[in-house]
C-alpha positions as CSV (number, residue, x, y, z in Angstrom):
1,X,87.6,-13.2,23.1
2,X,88.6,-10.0,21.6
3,X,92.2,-8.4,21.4
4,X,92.4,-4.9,23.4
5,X,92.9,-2.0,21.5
6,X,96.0,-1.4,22.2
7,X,97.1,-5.1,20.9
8,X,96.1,-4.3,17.8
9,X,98.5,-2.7,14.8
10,X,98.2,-0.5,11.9
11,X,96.6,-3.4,9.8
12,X,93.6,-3.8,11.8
13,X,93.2,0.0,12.3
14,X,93.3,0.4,8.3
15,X,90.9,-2.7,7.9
16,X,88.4,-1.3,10.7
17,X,89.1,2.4,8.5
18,X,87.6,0.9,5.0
19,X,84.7,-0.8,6.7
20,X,83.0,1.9,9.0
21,X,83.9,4.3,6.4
22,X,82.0,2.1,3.4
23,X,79.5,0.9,6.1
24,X,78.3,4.6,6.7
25,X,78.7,5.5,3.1
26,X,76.1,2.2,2.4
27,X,73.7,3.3,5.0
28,X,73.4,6.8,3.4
29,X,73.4,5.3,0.1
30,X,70.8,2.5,0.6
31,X,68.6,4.0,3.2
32,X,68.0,2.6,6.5
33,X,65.0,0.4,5.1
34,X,65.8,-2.4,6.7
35,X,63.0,-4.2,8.2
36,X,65.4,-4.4,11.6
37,X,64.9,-0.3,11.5
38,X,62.7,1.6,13.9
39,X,63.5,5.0,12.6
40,X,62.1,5.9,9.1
41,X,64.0,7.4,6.4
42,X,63.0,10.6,5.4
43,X,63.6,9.7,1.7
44,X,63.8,6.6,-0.7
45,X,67.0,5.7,-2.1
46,X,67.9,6.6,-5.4
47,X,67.5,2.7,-7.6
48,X,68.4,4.8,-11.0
49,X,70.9,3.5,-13.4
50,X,74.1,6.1,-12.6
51,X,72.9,4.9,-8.9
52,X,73.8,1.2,-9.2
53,X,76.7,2.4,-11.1
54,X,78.1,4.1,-8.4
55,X,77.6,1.1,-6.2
56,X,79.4,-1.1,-8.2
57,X,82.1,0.5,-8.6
58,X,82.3,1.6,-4.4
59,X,82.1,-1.9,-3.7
60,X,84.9,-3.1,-6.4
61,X,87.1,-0.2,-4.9
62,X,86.6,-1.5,-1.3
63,X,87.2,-5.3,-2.3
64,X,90.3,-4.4,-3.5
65,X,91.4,-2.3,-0.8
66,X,90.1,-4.7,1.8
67,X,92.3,-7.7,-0.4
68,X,95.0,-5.2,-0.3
69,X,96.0,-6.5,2.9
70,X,98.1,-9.3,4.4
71,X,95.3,-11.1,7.1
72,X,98.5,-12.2,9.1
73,X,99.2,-9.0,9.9
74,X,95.7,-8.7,11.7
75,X,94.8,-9.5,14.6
76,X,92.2,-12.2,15.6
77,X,88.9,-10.6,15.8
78,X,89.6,-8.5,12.9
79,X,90.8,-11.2,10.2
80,X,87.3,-12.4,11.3
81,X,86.0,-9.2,10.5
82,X,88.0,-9.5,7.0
83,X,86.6,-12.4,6.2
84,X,83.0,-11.4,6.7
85,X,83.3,-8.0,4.7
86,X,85.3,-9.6,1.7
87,X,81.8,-12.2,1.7
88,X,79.5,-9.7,1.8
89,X,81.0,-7.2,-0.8
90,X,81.8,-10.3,-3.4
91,X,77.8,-10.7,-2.9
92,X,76.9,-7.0,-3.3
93,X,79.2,-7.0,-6.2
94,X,77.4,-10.2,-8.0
95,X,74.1,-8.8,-7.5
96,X,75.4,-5.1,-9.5
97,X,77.1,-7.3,-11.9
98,X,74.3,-9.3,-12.2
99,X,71.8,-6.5,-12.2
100,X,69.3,-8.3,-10.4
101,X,67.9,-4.6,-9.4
102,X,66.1,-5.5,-12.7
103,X,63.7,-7.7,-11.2
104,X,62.6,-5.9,-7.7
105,X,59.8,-8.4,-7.5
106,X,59.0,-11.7,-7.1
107,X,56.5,-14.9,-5.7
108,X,57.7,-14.1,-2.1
109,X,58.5,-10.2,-1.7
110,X,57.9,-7.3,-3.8
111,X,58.8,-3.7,-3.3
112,X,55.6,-2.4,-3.2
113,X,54.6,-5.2,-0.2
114,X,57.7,-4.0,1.0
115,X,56.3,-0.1,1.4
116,X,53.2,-1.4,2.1
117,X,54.2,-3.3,5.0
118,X,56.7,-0.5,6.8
119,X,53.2,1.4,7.1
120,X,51.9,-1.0,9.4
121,X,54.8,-0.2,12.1
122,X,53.1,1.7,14.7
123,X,55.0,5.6,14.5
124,X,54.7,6.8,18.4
125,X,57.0,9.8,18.4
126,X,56.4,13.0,16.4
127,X,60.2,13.0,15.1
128,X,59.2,9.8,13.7
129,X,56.2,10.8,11.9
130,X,57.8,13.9,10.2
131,X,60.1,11.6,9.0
132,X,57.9,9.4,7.5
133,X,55.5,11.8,6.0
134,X,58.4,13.0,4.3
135,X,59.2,9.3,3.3
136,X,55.6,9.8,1.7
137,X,56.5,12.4,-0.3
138,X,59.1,10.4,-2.0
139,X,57.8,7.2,-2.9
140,X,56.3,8.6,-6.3
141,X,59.6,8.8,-7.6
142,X,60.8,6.0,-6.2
143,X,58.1,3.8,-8.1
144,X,58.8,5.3,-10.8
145,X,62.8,4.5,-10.8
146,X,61.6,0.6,-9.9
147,X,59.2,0.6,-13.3
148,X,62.4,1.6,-15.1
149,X,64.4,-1.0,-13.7
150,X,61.7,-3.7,-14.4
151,X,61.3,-2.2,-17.9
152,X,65.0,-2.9,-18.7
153,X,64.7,-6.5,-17.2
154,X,62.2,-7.0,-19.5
155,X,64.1,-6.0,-22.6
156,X,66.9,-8.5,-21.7
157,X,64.5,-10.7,-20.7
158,X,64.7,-11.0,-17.3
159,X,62.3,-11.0,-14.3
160,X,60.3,-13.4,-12.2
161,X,59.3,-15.9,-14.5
162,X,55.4,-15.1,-15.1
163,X,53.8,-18.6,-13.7
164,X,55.1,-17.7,-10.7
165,X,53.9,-14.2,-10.4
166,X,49.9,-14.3,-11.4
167,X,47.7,-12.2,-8.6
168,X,50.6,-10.9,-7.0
169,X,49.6,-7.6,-8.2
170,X,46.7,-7.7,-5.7
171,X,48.6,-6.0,-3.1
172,X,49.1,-3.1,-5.5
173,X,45.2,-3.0,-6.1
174,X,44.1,-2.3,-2.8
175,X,46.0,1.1,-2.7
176,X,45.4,1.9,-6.1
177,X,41.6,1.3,-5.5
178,X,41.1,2.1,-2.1
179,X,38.1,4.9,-1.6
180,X,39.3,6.5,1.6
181,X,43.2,6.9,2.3
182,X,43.0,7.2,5.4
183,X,42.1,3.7,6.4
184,X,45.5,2.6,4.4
185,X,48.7,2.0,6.5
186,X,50.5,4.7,5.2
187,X,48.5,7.3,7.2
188,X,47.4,4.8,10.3
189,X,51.2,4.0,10.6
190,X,50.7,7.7,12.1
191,X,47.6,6.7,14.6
192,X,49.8,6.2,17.3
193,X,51.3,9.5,17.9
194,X,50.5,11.5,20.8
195,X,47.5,12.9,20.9
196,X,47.8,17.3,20.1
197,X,47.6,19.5,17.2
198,X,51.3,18.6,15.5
199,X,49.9,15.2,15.5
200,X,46.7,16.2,13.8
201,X,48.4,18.2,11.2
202,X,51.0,15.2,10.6
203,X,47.6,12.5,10.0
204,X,45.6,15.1,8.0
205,X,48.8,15.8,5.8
206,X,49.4,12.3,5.3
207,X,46.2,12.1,4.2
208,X,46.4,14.2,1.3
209,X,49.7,12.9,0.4
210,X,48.7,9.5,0.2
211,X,45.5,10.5,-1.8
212,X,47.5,13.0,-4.2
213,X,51.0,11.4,-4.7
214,X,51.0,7.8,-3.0
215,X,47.8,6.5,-4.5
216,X,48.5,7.6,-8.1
217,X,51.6,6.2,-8.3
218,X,50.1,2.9,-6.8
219,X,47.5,3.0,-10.2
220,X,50.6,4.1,-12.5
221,X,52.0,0.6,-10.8
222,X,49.2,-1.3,-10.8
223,X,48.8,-0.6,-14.7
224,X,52.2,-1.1,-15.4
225,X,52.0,-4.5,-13.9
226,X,49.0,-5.8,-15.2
227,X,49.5,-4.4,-18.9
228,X,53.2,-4.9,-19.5
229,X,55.2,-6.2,-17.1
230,X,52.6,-9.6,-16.1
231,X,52.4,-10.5,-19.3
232,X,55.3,-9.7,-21.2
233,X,57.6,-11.8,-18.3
234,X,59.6,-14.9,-19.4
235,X,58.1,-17.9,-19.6
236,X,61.3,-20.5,-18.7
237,X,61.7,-21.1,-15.1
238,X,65.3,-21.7,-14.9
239,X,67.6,-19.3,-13.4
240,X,69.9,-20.9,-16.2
241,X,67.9,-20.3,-18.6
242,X,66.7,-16.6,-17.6
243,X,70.5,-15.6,-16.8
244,X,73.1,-18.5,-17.8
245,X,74.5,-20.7,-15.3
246,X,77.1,-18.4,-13.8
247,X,74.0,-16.4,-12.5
248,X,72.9,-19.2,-10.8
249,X,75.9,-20.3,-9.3
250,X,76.4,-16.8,-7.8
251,X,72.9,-17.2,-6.2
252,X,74.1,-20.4,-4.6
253,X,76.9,-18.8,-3.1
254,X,75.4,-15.8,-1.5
255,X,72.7,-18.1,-0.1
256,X,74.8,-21.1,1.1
257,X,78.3,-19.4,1.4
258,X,79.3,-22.2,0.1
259,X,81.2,-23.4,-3.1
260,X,78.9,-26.4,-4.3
261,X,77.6,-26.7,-7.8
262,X,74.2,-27.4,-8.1
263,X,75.1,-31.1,-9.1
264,X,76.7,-31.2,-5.6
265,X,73.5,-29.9,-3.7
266,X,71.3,-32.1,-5.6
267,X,73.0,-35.2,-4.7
268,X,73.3,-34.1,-1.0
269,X,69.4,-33.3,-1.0
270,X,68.4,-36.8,-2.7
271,X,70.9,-38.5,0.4
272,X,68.9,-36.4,3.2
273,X,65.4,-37.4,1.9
274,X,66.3,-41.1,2.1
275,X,68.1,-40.4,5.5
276,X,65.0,-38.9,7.0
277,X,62.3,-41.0,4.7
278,X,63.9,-43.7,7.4
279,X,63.2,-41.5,10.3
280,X,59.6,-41.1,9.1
281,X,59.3,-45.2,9.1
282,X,59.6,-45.4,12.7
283,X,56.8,-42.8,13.4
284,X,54.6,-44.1,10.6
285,X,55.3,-47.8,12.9
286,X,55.1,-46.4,16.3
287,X,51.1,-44.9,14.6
288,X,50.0,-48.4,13.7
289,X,50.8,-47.4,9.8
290,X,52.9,-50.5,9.1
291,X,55.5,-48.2,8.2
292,X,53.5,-46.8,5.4
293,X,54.5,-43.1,5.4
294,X,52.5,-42.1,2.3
295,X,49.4,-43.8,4.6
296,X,50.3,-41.5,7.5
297,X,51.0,-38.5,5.1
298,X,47.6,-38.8,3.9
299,X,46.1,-39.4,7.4
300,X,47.5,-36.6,8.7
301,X,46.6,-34.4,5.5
302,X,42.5,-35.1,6.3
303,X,41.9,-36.0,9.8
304,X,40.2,-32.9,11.4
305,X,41.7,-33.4,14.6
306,X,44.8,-31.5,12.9
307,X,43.0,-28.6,12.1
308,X,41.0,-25.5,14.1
309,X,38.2,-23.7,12.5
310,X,38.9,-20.3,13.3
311,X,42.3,-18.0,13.0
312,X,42.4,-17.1,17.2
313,X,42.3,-20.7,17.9
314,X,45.5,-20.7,15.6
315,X,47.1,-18.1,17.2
316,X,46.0,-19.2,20.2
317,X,47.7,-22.5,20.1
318,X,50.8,-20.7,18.1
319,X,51.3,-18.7,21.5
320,X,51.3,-21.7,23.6
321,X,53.6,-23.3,21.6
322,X,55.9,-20.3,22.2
323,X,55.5,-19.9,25.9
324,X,56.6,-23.8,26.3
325,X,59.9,-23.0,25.5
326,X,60.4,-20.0,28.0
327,X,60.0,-22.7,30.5
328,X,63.2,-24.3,29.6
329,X,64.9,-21.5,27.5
330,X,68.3,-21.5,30.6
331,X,68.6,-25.3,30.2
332,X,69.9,-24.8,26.6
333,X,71.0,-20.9,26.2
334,X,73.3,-19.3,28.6
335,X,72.7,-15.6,27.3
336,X,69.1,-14.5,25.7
337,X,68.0,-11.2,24.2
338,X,66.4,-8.4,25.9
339,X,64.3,-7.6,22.9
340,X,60.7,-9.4,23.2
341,X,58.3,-10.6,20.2
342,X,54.5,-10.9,19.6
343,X,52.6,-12.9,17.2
344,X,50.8,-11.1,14.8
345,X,48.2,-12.1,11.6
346,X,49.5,-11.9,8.5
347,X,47.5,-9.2,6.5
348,X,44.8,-10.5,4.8
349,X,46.3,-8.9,1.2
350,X,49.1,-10.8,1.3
351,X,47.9,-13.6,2.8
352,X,47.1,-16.1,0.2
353,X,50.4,-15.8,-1.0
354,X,52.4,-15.8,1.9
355,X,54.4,-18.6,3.5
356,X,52.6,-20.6,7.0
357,X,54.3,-18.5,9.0
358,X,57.8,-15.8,9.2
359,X,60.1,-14.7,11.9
360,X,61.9,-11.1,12.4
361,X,63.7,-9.0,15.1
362,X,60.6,-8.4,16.9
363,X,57.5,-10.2,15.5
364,X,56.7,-13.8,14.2
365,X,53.8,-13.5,11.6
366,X,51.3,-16.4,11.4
367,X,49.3,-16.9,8.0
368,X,45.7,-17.8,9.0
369,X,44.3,-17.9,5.4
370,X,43.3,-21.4,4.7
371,X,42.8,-23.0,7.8
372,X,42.6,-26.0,5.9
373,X,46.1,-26.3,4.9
374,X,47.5,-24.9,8.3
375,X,47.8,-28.2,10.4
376,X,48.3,-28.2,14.4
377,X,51.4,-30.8,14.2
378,X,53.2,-28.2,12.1
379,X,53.0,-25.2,14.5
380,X,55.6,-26.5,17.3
381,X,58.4,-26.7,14.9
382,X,57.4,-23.5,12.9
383,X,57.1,-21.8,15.9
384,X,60.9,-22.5,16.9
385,X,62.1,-21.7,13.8
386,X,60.4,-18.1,13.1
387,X,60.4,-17.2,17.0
388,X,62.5,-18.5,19.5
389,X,65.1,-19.9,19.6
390,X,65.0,-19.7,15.9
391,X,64.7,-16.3,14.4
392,X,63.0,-13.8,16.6
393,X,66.1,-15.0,19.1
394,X,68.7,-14.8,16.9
395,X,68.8,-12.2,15.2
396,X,68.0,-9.5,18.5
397,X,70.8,-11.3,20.0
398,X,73.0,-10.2,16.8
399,X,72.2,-7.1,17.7
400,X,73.5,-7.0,20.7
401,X,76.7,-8.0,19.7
402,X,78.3,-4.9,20.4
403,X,82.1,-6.0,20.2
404,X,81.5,-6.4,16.2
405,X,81.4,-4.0,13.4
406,X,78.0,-2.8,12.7
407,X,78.3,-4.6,9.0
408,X,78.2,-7.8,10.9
409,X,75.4,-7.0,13.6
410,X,73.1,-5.9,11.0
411,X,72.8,-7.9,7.7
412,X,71.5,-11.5,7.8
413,X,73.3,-14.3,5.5
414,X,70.5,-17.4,4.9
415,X,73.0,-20.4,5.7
416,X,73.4,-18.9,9.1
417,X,70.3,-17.5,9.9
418,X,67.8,-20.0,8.4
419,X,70.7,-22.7,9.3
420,X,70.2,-22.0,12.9
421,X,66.5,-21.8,12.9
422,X,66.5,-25.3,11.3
423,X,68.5,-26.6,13.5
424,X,66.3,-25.3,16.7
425,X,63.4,-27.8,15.3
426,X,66.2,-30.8,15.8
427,X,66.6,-29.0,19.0
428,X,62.9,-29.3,19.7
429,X,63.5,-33.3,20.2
430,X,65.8,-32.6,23.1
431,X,63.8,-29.8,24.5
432,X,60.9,-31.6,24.9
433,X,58.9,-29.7,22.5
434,X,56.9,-32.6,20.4
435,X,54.7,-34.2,23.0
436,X,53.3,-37.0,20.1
437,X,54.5,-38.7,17.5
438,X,52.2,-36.7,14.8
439,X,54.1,-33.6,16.2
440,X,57.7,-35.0,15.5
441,X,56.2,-36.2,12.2
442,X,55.2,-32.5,11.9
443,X,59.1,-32.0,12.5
444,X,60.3,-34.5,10.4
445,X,57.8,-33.4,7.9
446,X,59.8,-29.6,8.2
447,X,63.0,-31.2,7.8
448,X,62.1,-33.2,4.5
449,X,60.6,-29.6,3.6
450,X,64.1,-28.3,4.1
451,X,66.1,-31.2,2.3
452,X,63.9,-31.7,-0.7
453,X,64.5,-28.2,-1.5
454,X,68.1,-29.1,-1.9
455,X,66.9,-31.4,-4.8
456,X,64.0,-29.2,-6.3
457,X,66.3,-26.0,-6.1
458,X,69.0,-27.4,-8.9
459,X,66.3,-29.5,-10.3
460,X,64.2,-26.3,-11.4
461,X,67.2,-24.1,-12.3
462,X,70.0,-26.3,-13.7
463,X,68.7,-30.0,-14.6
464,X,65.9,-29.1,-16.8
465,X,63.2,-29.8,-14.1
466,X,59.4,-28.6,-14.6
467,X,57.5,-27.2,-12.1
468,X,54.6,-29.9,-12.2
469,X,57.8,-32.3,-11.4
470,X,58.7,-30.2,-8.1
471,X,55.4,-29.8,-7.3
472,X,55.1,-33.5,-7.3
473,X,58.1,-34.1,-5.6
474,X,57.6,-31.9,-2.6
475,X,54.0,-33.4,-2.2
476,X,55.2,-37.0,-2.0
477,X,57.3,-36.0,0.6
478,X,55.9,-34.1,2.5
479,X,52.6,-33.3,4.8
480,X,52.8,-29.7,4.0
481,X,49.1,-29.1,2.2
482,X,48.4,-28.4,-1.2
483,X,48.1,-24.6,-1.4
484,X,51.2,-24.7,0.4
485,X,53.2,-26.7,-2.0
486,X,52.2,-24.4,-5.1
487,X,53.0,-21.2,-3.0
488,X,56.1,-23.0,-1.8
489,X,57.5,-24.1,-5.4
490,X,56.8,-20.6,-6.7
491,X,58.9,-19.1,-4.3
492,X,62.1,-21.7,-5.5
493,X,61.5,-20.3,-8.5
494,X,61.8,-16.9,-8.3
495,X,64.2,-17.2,-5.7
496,X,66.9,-19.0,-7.6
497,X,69.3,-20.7,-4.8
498,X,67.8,-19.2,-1.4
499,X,66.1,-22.6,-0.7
500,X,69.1,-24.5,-0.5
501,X,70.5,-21.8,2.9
502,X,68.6,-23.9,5.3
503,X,69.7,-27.5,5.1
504,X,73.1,-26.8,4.2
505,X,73.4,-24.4,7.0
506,X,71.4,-26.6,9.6
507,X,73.9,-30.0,8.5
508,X,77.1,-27.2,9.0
509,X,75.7,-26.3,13.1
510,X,74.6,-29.9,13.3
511,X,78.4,-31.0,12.3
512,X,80.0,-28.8,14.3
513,X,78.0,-29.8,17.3
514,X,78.9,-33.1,16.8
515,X,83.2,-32.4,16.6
516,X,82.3,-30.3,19.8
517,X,81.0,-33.1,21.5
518,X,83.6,-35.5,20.7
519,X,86.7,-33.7,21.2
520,X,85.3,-31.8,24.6
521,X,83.5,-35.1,26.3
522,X,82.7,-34.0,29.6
523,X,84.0,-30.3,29.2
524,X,81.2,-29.8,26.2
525,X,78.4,-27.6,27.6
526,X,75.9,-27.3,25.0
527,X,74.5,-24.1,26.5
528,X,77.9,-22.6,25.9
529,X,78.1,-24.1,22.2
530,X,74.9,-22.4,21.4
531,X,76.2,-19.1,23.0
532,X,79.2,-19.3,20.7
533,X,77.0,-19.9,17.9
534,X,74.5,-17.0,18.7
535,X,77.5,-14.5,19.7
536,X,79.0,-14.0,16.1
537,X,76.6,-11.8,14.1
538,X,75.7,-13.3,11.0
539,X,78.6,-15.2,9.3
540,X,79.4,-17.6,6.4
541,X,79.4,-21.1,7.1
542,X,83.5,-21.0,7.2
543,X,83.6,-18.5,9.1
544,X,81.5,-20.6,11.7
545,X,83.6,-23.7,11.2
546,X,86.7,-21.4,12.4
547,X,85.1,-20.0,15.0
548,X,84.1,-23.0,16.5
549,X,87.4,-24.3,16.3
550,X,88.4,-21.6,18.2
551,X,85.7,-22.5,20.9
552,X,87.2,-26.0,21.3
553,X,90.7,-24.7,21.3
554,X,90.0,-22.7,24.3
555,X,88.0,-25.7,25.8
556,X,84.4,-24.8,25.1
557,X,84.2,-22.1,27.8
558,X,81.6,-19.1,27.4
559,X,82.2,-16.7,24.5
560,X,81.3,-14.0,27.1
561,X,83.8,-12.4,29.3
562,X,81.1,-12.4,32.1
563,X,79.7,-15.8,31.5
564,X,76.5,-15.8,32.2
565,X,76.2,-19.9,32.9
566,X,76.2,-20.7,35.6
């Protein structure tokens, strides 16, 4: 519930002051590039050195003001509010402090994937398009502000360490060395529009920027990359190593939200495995395995009924898999979002170094590059995660949120979001979802995925493990195939503490469920838990816990006024 305007004082009207004001400011200043956005930006935002200045010192500024005052003068909703902002400017603060602008690029996500991948958003209305041709224009100098960043990484010798980084240029190459612009996404981005002679002129201007402007600065990148920043990049692994330990424990935090060392996480991840190694037992018995699991693993690694032949019969079976849970979707959520999602191929560029399979506001991407290492028992669980419920369900629904401040609505914190799209595989059990034991391995499998990162993460960057070592231990736990597990370890890597968001957050909802349960009995409505869960943005972990302390205070009822469960 939320306090009236009128119930709320002077505190909550300077708090709600400092946010919209710094929100706006950060919108401006950043760009809307967010991959939620619709609209493009008509420019890049300035990445320069007096830049990132600026930004550090804004966001210092604001945390102070925001620490300036007393949360018990605020009201509920607002000390909420205060909570979440003070989280997410500490985090914006680390990553000035720790300049980790210096390394734009990594084994999962680069900058230029990142412009690459905005082009192939269909632009429909002509607004739209002048905006992004004018985008266009500007992406030369933006390139040329991220070379300068990475340059000065390199001369304090940070980056992406370089194991994890080989061919990732590849992306770069097929602009660079494309022969006819207009078959690139920056112009077909434009394809769309209405059909008429503003639309024509928009296309054929396109093209000439992109040849001119975008495709030099592509080469000027591509050289850069493969000439001095590839192989001049550090060799150690360990975000410990590359940046001292405080680094990495400021990682940790923004990913988790949590205050756990990295001896902490390790120990809870080496608990989980053996928790769910037992789990994996009974399905290895209930197959006629003897309880072997390796056996089973290895079974289910090779046997060719696991696998199709062809990318449609993978998306094929990916959509079925999402249409299942429409058919019970009002049996577990009391509210769902209007927005819908589609299920699209992951470009074939980026494929062999993207993950199985990623979930967004409005599409859930599905890696068909190497079919052989794309098993069938892994797509019901990876479809509730990146779709719905998991993803493509949560984060529209955050959207809608309209009773919280934008800063809330639209920024995404790991240990909730990934949390909560762990936890909707768990949820697949109950639902109904896994209709053999091979595809609640293929879940269990998931959630070993999950919970050995929590002992590869630390291991790689803060008790001296190699990556041979990680690769070995996610294998032997694990069904996921082999290109999956080098990909996979990579990405830990040079993603220091991101891995460790989704168990940590999934055990968090999974608690909390549980105190529901037992202090509501009969008045616990689990549709109503999940609606309380959904209905709060994106928030730290303890924010959650106090939030759903609130829910059972009130006694579990709806967090919506017009309570759509009926």
């Amino acid at each position: 519930m939320t306090d009236s305007p009128a119930d709320t004082g002077p505190a909550d009207a300077e708090l709600r002051r400092i946010y919209t004001e710094e929100w706006e400011w950060r919108t401006v200043e950043l760009g809307g590039q967010s991959w939620r956005s619709t609209v493009p930006d008509p420019s890049l935002p300035d990445i320069g050195p007096a830049a990132q200045q600026r930004r550090l010192e804004r966001w210092q500024a604001t945390l102070a003001e925001v620490e300036a005052i007393d949360p018990d003068a605020l009201s509920e909703p607002e000390r909420t509010n205060r909570e979440v902002y003070r989280d997410q400017l500490r985090t914006l603060i680390d990553q000035q402090r720790f300049r980790t602008f210096e390394a734009p690029a990594n084994a999962d996500t680069s900058f230029w994937n990142t412009l690459i991948e905005r082009g192939r958003r269909p632009i429909t209305d002509l607004d739209h398009g002048r905006r992004w041709l004018s985008q266009l224009r500007h992406i030369s100098d933006h390139l040329a502000q991220q070379l300068e960043n990475m340059r000065a990484g390199l001369r304090r010798g940070f980056g992406p360490p370089k194991i994890t980084m080989i061919g990732r240029e590849a992306t770069a190459r097929t602009v660079a060395d494309a022969s006819d612009p207009a078959a690139l996404s920056f112009v077909q981005a434009l394809d769309g529009l209405p059909a008429g002679p503003e639309a024509t002129a928009l296309r054929d201007e396109a093209v000439i920027v992109v040849r001119d402007q975008v495709q030099p600065a592509f080469r000027t990148l591509l050289a850069f990359l493969t000439e001095e920043y590839l192989p001049n990049l550090p060799e150690a692994i360990a975000a410990v190593d590359l940046a001292g330990r405080d680094f990495y424990l400021a990682q940790l935090r923004e990913f988790t939200t949590l205050e756990l060392t990295p001896e902490e996480i390790h120990a809870i991840g080496l608990r989980e495995v053996d928790l769910l190694r037992t789990e994996m037992r009974a399905i290895a018995e209930e197959t006629g395995f003897d309880g072997d699991v390796d056996a089973l693993l290895a079974f289910m690694r090779t046997d060719p009924q696991f696998y199709v032949d062809t990318p449609r019969a993978l998306m094929l079976e990916a959509t079925w898999q999402a249409k299942k849970f429409d058919a019970v979707v009002h049996r577990y959520f009391g509210r769902v979002p209007r927005q819908r999602f589609g299920i699209v191929e992951v470009s074939p560029d980026l494929a062999p170094f993207y993950t199985f399979g990623r979930g967004s506001v409005d599409t859930y991407f599905l890696n068909t590059y190497g079919l052989q290492d794309r098993p069938l028992f892994s797509l019901p669980a990876l479809t509730l995660h990146e779709a719905a419920p998991g993803h493509a369900f949560q984060i529209p629904l955050a959207l809608e949120q309209t009773q919280h401040p934008e800063f809330r609505r639209s920024t995404y914190i790991s240990a909730y979001g990934e949390g909560w799209a762990l936890y909707t595989e768990r949820l697949g059990v109950e639902m109904g979802t896994y209709e053999t034991p091979y595809e609640l391995m293929g879940m269990l499998c998931y959630q070993m995925w999950r919970a050995v990162r929590l002992v590869i993460d630390p291991g790689l960057h803060a008790l001296g493990w190699s990556r041979e070592r990680a690769q070995a231990f996610l294998r032997d736990n694990t069904a996921i195939g082999e290109h999956e597990v080098v990909t996979e370890v990579d990405r830990y890597i040079a993603w220091p503490g991101q891995a460790c968001a989704y168990y940590l957050g999934e055990l968090e909802i999974l608690e909390l469920r549980a105190r529901a349960e037992k202090e509501l009995g009969t008045a616990f409505d689990l549709r109503h838990f999940h609606d309380q869960v959904l209905s709060l943005g994106s928030v730290p972990l303890r924010v959650l816990r106090t939030e759903i302390d609130r829910f059972i205070a009130r006694g579990g009822t709806s967090p919506y006024v017009d309570d759509p469960v009926r």
